[in-house]
N, C-alpha and C positions, 0 to 999 in steps of 0.2 A: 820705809823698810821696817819691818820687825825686829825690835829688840829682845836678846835673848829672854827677858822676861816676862815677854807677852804672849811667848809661846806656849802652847800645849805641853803638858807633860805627857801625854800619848796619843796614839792616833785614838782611842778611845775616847777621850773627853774630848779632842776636835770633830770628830763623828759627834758626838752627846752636843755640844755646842751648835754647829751645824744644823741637826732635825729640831734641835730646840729654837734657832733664827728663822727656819723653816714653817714651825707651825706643825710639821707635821706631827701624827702619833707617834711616841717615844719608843724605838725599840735599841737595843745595842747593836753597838758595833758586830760583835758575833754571828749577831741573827742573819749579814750578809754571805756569811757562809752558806746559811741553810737555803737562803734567798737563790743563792747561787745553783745549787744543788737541786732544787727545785723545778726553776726554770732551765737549765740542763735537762732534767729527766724528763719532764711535758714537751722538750721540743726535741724528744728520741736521742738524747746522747745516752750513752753506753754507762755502764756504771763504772767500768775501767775509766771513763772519760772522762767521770764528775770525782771518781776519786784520785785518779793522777792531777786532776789539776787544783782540787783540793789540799793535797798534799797528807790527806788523811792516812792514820796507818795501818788501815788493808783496808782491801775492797770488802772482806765480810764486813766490818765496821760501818762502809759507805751503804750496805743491803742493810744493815741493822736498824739504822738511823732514818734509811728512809724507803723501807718497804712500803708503806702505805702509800710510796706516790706509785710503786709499781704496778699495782693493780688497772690503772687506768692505762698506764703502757701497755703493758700486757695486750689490753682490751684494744686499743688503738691497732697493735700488731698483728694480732686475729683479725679485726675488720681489716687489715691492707693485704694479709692474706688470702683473705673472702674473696676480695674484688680481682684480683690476680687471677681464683681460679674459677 
């Protein structure tokens, strides 16, 4: 069992400990927002969808930050429209 002073002082440094036991490339803990946000918008979820569960504060914010994955949305919804018609 863990003693109160073995523990992390946030989930940030047990995230940082973690990808560092791991080996992996170093990113923060935050970067799993955008992680999130990301893969939400490539697999068609709605921008209400990634920012209500985000918890971000508006959806213009959620379009701000991650316009650039729209474009290939977009793109993906026209060719399923294509095929439809």
């Amino acid at each position: 069992m863990a003693h109160l002073g073995d523990l992390p002082g946030s989930a940030s440094e047990a995230f940082r400990r973690l990808v560092e036991q791991s080996g992996m490339r170093p990113i923060r803990f935050h970067d799993l927002r955008h992680t999130s946000a990301v893969l939400g918008i490539a697999s068609g979820e709605s921008l209400y969808e990634v920012f209500d569960r985000l918890g971000l504060s508006g959806i213009v914010v959620t379009e701000q930050r991650h316009a650039h994955l729209l474009d290939d949305a977009r793109g993906q919804g026209a060719a399923k429209r294509s095929a439809v018609l």
